[in-house]
Residue frames as a rotation matrix with the C-alpha (Angstrom) as fourth column:
UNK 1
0.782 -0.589 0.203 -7.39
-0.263 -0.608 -0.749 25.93
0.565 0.532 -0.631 12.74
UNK 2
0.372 -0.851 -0.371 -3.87
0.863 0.464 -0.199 25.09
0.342 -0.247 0.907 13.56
UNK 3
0.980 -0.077 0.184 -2.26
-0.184 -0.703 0.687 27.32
0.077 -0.707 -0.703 16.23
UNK 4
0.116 -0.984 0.133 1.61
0.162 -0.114 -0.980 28.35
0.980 0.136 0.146 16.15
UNK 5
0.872 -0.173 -0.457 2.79
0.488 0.257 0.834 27.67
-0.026 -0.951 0.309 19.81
UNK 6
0.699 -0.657 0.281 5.25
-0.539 -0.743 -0.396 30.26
0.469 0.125 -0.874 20.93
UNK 7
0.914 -0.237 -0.329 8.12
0.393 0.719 0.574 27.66
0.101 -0.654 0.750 22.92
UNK 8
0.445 -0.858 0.254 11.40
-0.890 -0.454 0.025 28.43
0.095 -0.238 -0.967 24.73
UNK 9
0.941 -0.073 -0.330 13.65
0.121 0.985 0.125 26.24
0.316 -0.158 0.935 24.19
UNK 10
0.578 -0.676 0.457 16.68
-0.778 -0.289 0.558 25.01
-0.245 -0.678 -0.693 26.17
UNK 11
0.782 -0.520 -0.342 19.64
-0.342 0.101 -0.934 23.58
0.521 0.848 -0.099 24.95
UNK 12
0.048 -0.634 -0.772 21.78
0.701 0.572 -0.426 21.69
0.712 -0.520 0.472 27.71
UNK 13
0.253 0.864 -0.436 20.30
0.949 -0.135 0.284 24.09
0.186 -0.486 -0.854 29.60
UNK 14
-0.708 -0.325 -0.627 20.67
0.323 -0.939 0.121 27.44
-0.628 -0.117 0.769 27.87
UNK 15
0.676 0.736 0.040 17.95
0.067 -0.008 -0.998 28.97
-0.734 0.677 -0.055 25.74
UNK 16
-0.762 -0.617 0.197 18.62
0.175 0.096 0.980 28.59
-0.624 0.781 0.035 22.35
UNK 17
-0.841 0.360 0.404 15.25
0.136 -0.582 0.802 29.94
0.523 0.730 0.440 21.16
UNK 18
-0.836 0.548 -0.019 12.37
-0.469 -0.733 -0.493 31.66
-0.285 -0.403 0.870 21.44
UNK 19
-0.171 0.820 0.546 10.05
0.441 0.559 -0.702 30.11
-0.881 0.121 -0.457 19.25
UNK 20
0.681 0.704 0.202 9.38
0.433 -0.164 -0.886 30.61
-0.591 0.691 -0.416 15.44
UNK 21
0.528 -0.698 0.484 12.87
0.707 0.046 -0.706 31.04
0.470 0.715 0.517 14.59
UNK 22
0.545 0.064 0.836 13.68
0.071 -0.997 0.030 34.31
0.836 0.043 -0.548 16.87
UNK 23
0.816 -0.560 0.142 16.16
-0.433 -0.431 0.792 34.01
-0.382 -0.708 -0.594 19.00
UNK 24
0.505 -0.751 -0.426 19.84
0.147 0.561 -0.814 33.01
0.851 0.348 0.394 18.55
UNK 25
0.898 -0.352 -0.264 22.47
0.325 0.127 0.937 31.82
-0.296 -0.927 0.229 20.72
UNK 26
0.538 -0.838 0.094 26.30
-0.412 -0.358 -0.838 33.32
0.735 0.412 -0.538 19.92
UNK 27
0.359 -0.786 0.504 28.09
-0.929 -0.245 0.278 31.00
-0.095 -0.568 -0.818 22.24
UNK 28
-0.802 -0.399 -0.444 29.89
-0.570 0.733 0.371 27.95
0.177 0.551 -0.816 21.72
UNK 29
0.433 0.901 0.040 27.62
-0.861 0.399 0.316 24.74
0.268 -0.171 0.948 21.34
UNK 30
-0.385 -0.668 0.637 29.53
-0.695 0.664 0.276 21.83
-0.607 -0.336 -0.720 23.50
UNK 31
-0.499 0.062 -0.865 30.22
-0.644 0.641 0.417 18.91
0.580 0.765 -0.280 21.45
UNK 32
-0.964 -0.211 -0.159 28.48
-0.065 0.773 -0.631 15.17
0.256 -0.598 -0.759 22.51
UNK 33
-0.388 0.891 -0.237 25.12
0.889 0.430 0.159 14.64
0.244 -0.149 -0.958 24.15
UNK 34
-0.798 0.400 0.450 22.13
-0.355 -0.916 0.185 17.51
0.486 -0.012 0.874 23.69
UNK 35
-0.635 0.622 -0.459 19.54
0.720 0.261 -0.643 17.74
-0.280 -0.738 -0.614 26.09
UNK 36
-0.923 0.274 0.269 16.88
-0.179 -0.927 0.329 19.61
0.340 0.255 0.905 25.20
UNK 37
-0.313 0.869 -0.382 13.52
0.923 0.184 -0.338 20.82
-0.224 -0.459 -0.860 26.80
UNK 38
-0.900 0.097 0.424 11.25
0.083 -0.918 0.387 23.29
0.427 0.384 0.819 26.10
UNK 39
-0.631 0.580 -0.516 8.43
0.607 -0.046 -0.794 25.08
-0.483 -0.814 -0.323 27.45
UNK 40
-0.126 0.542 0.831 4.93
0.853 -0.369 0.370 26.96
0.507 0.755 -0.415 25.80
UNK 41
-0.772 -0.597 0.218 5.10
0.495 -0.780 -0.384 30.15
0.399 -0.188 0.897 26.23
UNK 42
-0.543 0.695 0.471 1.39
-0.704 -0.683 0.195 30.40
0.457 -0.226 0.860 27.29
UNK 43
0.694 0.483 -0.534 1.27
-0.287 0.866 0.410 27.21
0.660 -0.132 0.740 29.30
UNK 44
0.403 -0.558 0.725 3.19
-0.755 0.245 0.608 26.08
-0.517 -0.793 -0.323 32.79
UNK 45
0.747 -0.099 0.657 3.68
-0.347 0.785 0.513 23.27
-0.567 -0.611 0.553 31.16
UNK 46
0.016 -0.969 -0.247 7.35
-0.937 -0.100 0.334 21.45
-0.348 0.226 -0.910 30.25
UNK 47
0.966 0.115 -0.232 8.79
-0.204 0.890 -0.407 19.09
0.159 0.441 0.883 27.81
UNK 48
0.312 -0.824 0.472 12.00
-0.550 0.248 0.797 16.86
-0.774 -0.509 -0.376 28.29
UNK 49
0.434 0.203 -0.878 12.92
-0.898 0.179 -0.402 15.45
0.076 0.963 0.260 25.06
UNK 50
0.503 -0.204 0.840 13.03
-0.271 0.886 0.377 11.43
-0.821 -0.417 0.391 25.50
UNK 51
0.704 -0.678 0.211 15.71
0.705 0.630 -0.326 11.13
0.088 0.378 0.922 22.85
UNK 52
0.493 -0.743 -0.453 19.49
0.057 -0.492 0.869 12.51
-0.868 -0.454 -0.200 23.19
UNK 53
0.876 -0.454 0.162 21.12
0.310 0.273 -0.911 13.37
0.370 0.848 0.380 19.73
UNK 54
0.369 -0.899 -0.236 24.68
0.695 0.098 0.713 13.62
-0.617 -0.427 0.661 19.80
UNK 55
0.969 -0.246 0.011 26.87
-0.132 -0.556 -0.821 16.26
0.208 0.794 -0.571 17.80
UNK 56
0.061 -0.998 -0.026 30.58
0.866 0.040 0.499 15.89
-0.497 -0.053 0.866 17.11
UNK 57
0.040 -0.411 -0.911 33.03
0.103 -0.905 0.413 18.60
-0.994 -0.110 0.006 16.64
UNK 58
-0.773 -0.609 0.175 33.28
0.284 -0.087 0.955 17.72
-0.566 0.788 0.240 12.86
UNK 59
-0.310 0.779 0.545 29.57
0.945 0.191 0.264 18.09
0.102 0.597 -0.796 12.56
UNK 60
0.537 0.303 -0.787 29.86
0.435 -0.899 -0.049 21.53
-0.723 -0.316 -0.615 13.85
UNK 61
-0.248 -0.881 -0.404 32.69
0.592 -0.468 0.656 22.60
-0.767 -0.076 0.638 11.89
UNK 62
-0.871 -0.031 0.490 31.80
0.488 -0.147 0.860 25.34
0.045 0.989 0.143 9.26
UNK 63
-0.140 0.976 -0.165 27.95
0.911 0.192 0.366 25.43
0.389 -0.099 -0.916 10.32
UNK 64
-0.928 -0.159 0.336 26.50
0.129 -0.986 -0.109 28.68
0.348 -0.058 0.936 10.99
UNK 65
-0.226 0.969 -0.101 23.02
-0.835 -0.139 0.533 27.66
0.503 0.205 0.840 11.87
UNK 66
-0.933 0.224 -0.281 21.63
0.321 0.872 -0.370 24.91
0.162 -0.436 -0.885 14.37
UNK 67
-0.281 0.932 0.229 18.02
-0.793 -0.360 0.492 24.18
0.541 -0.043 0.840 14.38
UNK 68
-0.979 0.012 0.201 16.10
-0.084 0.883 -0.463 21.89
-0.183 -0.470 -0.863 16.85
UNK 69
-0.614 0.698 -0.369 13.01
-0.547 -0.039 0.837 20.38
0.569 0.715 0.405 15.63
UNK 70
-0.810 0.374 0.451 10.28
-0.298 0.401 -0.866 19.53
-0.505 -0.836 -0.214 18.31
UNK 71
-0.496 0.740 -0.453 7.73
-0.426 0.247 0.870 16.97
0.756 0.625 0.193 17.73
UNK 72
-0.012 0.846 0.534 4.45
-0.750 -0.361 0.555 15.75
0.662 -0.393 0.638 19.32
UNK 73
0.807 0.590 -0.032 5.76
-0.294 0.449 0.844 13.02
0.512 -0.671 0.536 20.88
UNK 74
0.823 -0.543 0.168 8.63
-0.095 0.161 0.982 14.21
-0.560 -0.824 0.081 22.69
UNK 75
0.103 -0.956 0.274 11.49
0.747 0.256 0.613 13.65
-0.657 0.142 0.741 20.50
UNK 76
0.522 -0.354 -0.776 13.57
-0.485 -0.872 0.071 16.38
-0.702 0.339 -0.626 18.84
UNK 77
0.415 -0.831 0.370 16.27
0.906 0.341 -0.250 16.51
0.081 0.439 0.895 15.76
UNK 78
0.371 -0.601 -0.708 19.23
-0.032 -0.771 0.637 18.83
-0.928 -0.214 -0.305 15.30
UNK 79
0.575 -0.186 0.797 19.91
0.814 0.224 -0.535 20.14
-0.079 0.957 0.280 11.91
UNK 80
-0.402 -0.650 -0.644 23.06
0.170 -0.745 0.646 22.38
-0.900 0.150 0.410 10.89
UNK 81
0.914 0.015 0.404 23.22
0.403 -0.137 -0.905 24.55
0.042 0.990 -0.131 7.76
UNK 82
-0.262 -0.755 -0.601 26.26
0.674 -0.589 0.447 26.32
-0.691 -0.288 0.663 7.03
UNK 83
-0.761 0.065 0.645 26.96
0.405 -0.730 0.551 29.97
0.507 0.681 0.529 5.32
UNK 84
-0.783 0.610 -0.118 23.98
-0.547 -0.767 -0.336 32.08
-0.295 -0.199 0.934 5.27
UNK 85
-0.541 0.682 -0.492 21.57
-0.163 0.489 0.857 29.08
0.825 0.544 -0.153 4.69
UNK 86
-0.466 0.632 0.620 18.56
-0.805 -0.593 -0.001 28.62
0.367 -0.499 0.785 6.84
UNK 87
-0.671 0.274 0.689 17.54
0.222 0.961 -0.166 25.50
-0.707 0.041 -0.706 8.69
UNK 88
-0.301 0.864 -0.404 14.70
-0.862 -0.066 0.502 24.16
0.407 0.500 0.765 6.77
UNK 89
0.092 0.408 0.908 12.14
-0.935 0.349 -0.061 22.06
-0.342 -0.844 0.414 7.85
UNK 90
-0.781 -0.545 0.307 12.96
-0.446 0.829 0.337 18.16
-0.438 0.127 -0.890 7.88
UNK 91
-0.643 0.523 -0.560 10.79
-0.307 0.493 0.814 15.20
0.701 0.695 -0.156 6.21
UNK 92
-0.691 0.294 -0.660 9.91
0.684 0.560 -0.467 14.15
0.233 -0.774 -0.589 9.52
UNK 93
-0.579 0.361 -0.731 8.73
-0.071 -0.915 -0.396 17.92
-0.812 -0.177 0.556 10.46
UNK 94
-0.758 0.588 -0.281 6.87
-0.643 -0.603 0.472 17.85
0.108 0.538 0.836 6.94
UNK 95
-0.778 0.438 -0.450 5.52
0.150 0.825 0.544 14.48
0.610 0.356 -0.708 7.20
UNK 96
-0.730 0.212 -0.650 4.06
0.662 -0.019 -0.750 15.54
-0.171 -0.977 -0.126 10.98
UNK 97
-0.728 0.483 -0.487 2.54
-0.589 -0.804 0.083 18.68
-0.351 0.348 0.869 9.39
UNK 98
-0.619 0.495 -0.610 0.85
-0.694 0.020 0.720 17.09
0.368 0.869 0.331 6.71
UNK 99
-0.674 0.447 -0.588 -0.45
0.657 0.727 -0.200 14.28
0.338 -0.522 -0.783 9.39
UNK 100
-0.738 -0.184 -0.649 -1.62
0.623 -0.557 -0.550 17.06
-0.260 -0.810 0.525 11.23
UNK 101
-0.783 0.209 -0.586 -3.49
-0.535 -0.706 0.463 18.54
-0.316 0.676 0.665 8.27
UNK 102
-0.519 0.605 -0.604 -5.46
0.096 0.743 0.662 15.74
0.849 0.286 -0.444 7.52
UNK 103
-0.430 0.527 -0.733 -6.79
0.877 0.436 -0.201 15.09
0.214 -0.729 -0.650 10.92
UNK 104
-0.777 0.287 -0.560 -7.62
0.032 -0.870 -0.492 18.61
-0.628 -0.400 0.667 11.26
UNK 105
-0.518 0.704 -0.486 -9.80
-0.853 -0.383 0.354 18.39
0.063 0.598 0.799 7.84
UNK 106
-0.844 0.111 -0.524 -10.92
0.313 0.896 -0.314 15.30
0.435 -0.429 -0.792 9.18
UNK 107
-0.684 0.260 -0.682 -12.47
0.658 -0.184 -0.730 16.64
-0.315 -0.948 -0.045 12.25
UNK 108
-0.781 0.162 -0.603 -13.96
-0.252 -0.965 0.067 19.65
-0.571 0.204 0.795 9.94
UNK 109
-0.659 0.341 -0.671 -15.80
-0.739 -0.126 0.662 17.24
0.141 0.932 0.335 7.84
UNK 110
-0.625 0.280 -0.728 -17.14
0.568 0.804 -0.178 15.03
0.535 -0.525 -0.662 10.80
């Protein structure tokens, strides 16, 4: 069975979530290079995300929503929504799932 990992994450080094969608940040988000790392919430150990996306001021403008999408090997995206839309998860984020799914029914049937 797949296991939902609770993760704080940090955001040029403010949290910007909790894990599983539950937390939010209400202060500005500086424009330019994002650093982000995060930590399991039931595990010392820390991640450093070995790519840097960038955000410009026009890609904020309007947006009401910033999600960061963490994957298994270290690298992250940033996705805006604006309004009252909800990130949703990316192709990358579904493809990973569904990779994820297999090998799990894999393993079940080995």
């Amino acid at each position: 069975m797949i296991q939902a990992i609770d993760h704080i994450v940090k955001l040029n080094g403010e949290e910007v979530g909790g894990g599983f969608g539950a937390a939010t940040k209400r202060s500005a988000v500086i424009t330019g290079q994002q650093y982000v790392k995060w930590g399991e919430g039931n595990s010392p150990i820390k991640h450093v995300a070995v790519n840097i996306p960038q955000l410009t001021a026009d890609e904020l403008k309007g947006k009401s929503y910033l999600a960061v999408h963490l994957y298994p090997d270290d690298t992250v995206e940033i996705t805006l929504t604006e309004g009252r839309n909800m990130p949703r998860a990316t192709k990358r984020g579904l493809d990973v799932w569904s990779k994820l799914i297999d090998e799990l029914n894999e393993s079940e049937t080995n």
